[in-house]
C-alpha positions as CSV (number, residue, x, y, z in Angstrom):
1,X,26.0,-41.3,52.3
2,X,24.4,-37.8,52.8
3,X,27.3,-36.4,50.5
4,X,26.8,-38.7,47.9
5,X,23.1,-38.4,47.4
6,X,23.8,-34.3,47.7
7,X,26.6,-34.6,45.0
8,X,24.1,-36.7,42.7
9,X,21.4,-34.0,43.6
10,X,23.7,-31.5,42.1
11,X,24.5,-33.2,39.2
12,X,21.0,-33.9,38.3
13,X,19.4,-30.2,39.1
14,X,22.8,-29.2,36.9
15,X,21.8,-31.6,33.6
16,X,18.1,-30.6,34.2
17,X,19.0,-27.0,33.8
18,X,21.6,-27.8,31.0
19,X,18.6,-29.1,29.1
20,X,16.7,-26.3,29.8
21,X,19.3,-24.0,28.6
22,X,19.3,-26.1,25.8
23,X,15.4,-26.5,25.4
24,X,15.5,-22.4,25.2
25,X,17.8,-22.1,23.2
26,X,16.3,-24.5,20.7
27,X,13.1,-22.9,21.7
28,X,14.6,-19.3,20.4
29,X,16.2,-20.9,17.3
30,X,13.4,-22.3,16.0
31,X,11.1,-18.9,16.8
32,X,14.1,-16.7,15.4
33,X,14.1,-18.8,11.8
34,X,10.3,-18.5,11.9
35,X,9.9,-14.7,11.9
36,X,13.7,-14.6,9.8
37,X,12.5,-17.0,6.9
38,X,9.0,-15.4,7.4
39,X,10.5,-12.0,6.5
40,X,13.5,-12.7,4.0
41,X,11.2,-15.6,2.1
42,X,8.0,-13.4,1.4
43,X,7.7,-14.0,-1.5
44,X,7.8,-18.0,-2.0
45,X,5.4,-19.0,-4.2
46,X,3.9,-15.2,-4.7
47,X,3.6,-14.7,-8.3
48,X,5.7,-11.1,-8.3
49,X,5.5,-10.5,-11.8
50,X,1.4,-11.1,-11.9
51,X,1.0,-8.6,-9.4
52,X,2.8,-6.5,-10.8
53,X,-0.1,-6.9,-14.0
54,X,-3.3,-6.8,-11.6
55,X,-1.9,-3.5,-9.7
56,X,-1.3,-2.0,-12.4
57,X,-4.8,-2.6,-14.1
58,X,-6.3,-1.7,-10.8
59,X,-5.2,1.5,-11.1
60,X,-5.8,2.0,-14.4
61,X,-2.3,2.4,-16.4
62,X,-2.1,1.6,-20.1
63,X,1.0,-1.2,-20.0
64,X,-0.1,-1.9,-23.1
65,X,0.8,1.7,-25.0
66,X,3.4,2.0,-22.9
67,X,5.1,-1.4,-24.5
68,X,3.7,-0.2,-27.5
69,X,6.0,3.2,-27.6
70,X,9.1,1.5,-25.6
71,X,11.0,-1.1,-25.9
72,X,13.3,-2.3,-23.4
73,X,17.0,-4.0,-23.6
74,X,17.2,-7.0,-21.5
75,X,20.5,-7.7,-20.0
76,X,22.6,-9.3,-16.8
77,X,24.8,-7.6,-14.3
78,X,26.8,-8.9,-11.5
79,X,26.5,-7.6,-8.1
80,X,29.7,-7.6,-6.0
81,X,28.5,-10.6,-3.8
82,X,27.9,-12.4,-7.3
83,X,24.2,-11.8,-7.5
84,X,22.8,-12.1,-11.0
85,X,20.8,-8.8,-11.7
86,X,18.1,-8.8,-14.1
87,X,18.2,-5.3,-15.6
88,X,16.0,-3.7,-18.1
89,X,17.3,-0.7,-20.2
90,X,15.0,2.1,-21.8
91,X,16.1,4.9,-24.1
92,X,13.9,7.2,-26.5
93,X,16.7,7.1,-28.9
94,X,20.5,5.7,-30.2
95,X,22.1,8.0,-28.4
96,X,22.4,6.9,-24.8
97,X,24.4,9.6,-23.7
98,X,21.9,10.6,-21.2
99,X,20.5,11.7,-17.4
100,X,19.9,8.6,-16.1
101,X,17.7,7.1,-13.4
102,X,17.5,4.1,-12.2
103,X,14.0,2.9,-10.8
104,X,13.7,0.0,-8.1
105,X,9.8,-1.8,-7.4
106,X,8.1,-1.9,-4.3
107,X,7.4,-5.4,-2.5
108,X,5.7,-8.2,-4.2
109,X,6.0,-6.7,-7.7
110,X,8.9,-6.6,-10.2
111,X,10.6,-3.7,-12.4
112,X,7.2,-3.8,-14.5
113,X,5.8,-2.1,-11.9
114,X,7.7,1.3,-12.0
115,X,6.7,2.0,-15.9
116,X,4.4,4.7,-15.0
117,X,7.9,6.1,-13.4
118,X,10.1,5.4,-16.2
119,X,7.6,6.6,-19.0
120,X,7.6,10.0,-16.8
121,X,11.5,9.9,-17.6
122,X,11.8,9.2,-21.0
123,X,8.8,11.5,-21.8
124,X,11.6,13.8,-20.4
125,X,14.5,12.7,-22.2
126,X,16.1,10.8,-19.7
127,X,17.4,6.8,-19.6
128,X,15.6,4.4,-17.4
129,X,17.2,1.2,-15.9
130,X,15.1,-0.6,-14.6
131,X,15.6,-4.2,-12.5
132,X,14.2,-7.2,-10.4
133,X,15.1,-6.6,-6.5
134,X,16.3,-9.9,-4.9
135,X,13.0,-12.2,-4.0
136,X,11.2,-10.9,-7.1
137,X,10.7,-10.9,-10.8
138,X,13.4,-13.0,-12.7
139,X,16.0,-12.3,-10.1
140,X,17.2,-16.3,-8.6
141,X,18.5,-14.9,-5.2
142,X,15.0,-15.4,-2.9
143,X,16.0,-13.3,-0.1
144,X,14.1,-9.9,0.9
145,X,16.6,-8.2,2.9
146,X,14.9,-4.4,2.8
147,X,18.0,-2.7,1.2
148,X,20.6,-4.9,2.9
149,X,21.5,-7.1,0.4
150,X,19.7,-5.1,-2.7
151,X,22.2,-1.9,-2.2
152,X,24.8,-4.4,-3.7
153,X,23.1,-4.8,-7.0
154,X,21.8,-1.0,-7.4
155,X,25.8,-0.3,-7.2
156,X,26.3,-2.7,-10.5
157,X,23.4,-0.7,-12.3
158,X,25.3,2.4,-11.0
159,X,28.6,1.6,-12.5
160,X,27.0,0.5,-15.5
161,X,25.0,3.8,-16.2
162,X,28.6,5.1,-15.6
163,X,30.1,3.2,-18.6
164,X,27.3,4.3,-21.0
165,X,27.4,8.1,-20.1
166,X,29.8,10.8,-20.2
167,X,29.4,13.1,-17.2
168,X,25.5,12.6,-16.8
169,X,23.4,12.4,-14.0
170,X,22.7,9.1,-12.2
171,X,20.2,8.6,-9.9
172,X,18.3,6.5,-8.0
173,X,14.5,6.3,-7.8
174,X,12.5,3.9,-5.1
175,X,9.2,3.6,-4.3
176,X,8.2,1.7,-1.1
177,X,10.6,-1.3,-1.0
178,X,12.2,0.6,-3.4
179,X,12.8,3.4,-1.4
180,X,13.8,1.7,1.4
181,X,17.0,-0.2,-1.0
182,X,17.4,3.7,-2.5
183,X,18.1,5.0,1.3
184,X,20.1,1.9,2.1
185,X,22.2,2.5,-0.7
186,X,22.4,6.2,-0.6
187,X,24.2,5.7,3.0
188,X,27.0,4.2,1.1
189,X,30.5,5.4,0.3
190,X,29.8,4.1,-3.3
191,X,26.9,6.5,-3.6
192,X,28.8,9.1,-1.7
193,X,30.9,8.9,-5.0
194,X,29.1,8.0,-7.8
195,X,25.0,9.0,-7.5
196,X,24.0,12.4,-8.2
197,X,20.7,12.0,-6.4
198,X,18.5,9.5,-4.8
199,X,14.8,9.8,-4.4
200,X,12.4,8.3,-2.0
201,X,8.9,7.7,-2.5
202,X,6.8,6.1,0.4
203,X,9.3,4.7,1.7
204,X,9.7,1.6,3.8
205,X,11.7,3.1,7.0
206,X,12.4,-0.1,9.3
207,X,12.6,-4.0,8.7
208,X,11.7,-4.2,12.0
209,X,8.9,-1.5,12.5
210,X,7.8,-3.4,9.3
211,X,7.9,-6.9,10.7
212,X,6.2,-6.0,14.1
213,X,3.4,-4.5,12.5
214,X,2.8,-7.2,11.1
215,X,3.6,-9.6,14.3
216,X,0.9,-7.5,15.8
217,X,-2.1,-8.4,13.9
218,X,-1.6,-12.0,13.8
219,X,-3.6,-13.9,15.9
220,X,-2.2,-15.5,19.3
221,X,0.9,-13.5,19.8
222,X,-0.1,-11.1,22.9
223,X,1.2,-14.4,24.8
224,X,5.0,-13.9,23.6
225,X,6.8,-11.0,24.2
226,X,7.8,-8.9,21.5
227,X,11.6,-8.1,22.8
228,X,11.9,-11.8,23.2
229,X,10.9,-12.2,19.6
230,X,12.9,-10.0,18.3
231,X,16.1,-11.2,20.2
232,X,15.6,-14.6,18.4
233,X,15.1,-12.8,14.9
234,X,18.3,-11.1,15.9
235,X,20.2,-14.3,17.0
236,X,19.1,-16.5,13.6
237,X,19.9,-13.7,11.5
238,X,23.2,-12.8,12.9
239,X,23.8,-16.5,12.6
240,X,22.8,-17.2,9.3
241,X,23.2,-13.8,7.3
242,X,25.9,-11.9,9.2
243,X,23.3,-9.0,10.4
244,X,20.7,-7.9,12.2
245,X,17.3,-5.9,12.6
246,X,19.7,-2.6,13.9
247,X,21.5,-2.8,10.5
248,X,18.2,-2.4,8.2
249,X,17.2,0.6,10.6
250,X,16.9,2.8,6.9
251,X,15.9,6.1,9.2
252,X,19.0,5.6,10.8
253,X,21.1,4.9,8.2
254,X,20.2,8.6,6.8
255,X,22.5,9.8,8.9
256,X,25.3,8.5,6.3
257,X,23.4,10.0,3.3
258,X,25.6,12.6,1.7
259,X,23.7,12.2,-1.3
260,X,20.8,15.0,-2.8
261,X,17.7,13.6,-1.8
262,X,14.4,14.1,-2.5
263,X,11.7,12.4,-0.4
264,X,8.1,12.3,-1.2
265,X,5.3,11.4,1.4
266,X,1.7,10.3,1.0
267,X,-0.2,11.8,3.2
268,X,-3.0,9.2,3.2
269,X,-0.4,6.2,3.4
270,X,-1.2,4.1,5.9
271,X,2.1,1.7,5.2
272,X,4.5,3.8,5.4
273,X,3.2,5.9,8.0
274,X,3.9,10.1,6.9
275,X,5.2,10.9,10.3
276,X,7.9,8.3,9.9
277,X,8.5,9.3,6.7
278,X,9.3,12.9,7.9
279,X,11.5,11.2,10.7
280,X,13.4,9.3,8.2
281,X,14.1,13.0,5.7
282,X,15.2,14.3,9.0
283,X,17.5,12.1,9.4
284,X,19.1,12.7,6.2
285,X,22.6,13.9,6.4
286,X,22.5,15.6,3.2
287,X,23.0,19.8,2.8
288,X,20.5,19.2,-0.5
289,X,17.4,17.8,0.4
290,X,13.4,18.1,0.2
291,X,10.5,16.6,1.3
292,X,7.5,17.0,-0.9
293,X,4.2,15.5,0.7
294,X,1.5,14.6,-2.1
295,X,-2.1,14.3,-1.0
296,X,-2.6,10.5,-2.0
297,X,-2.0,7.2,-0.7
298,X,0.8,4.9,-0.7
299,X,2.9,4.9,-3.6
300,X,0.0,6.7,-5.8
301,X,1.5,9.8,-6.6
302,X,2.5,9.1,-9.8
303,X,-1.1,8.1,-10.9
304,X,-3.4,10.5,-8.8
305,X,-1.4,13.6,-8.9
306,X,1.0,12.8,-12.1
307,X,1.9,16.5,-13.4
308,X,2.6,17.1,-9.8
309,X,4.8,14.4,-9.3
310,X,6.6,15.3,-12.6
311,X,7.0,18.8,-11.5
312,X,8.4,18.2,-8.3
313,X,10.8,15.6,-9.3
314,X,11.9,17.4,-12.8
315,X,12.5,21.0,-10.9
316,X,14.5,19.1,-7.5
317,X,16.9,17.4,-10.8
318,X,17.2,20.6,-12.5
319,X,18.6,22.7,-9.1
C-alpha cells in the first residue's frame, strides 16, 4: 500500500513539474516573440515614407529643389535570399561611368531621407543609388534585422553599380540604421571583394544594446530580469530566423572589416552613444581607416556642419 501511494506521489510531483517545464517554457516563448516581433516589426503601421517628409522639413532641407535639379531612375533588384529591392538611381549626366556610392536611411524613414547625402555626391560628380531597407519605404519584406538581413540587398546594389561602371569606385554610405547595415555588410567576404570603401555615420552599434535601452525605460520591467529576457529573445529568434542577438553585435563584427572605412561620430548624439562609436572604429580590422567626430547631434552632420562633412568624406575618397 505505502509503495503504491509513493509511486503515485512520484508520478504526480513528475507531471506537476512536467507542466511547469512546460508552463516556462511557454512562458519564455511567448516573452521571446514579444521583444523579437517588437524589434523586427517596428515599423508596422509607421508611415516610413512620411517621416521621412516631416524630418526633413524639420530640419530645414529644400526636397523640393533638390527634385527640382534630379531626377531619379526607379528600378527592382533581387537580393540573394529573393528579397525585392526598391532602388533609386541618380546621375548628373548620360554617362554613368562614374564613382559610385550607394546611400542606406536610418530607422523609420526611407531612401528619401539620404538626399541631402546624395545631392553632396552628385554636386561632386559621383552616382548615387539609393534604396528602401527591409521594414521601410516600398520595400514588401517587414522585417528590421539591423544589417542582418539588409547586407543581402546592399550586395545586389553592389553588383549592380559593378555592371554600370568600368573600374570605378563603389561605396557604401550609412547613416544610423544605415550604418549599422554598412558595417554588417562591410564584414563580408563580398565586400572584402567588391567595395572600395564603406562609411559610417552615427551608427547603430548593437541590436541588443539598442533593444535594452529601450527595455529599460518602459514601464514595469525592473521585475523581469534582463538576462532572462534576452535568453527568450535569443531562443524565438534562433527558432524562427536562424540567429541571434550575438550575430547583430556590429562592433564586433568589425573585426572582419577589411574594407577602407571611414566613421563619423556626433559628439552630441545621444542614440548612438560617441564612446561606442569610437569602440565600434576600434574594432575595425581595416589598415585604412578614420574616425572623424563632428560637433552635432545624431545624424546631423550633413545639415549643421555641411562643408565639413563634404570635406572630410571627399578628401578620405580621394586618399
Amino acid at each position: 500500500m505505502k509503495k503504491s501511494i509513493k509511486k503515485k506521489l512520484i508520478i504526480g510531483v513528475s507531471i506537476l513539474l512536467g507542466i511547469i517545464v512546460i508552463a516556462g517554457i511557454g512562458a519564455s516563448y511567448y516573452f521571446g516573440k514579444l521583444v523579437v516581433e517588437g524589434l523586427f516589426y517596428q515599423n508596422a503601421g509607421n508611415d516610413t515614407k512620411n517621416n521621412s517628409l516631416v524630418q526633413l522639413e524639420e530640419w530645414n532641407y529644400d526636397l523640393e529643389a533638390f527634385n527640382a535639379k534630379y531626377s531619379g531612375k526607379d528600378f527592382n533588384l533581387e537580393a540573394e535570399d529573393g528579397n525585392t529591392v526598391p532602388v533609386t538611381f541618380f546621375s548628373t549626366d548620360e554617362n554613368e561611368n562614374k564613382d559610385t556610392v550607394i546611400l542606406i536611411h536610418g530607422a523609420g524613414g526611407d531612401h528619401v531621407f539620404v538626399s541631402p547625402l546624395a545631392e553632396m555626391y552628385l554636386e561632386n560628380g559621383w552616382n548615387v543609388l539609393t534604396f528602401d531597407t527591409r521594414g521601410h519605404g516600398d520595400n514588401e519584406s517587414p522585417l528590421v534585422t539591423f544589417g542582418y538581413l539588409e547586407r543581402s540587398d546592399v550586395s545586389a546594389i553592389v553588383d549592380y553599380a559593378e555592371e554600370v561602371t568600368d573600374n570605378k569606385q563603389i561605396v557604401v554610405h550609412g547613416q544610423s540604421m544605415g550604418g549599422a547595415t554598412a558595417g554588417m555588410y562591410a564584414a563580408t567576404e563580398h565586400a572584402a571583394e567588391h567595395a572600395d570603401a564603406i562609411i559610417m555615420d552615427s551608427p547603430v552599434y548593437s541590436m541588443e544594446e539598442m533593444f535594452v535601452g529601450v527595455w529599460q525605460e518602459m514601464e514595469d520591467t525592473e521585475d523581469i530580469p534582463l538576462s532572462y529576457i534576452i535568453a527568450c529573445g535569443n531562443l524565438y529568434m534562433k527558432l524562427n530566423h536562424g540567429f541571434t542577438f550575438k550575430d547583430v553585435e556590429i562592433t564586433e563584427q568589425q573585426k572582419y572589416n577589411e574594407v577602407k572605412t571611414l566613421v563619423i561620430n556626433s559628439a552630441q548624439d545621444d542614440i548612438c552613444l560617441p564612446e561606442k562609436v569610437t569602440a565600434l572604429y576600434d574594432n575595425v580590422a581595416a589598415a585604412d581607416k578614420e574616425l572623424v567626430t563632428l560637433n552635432t547631434e545624431h545624424i546631423k552632420g550633413i545639415f549643421d556642419q555641411k562643408d565639413k562633412y563634404e570635406t572630410v568624406v571627399m578628401q578620405f575618397l580621394s586618399n
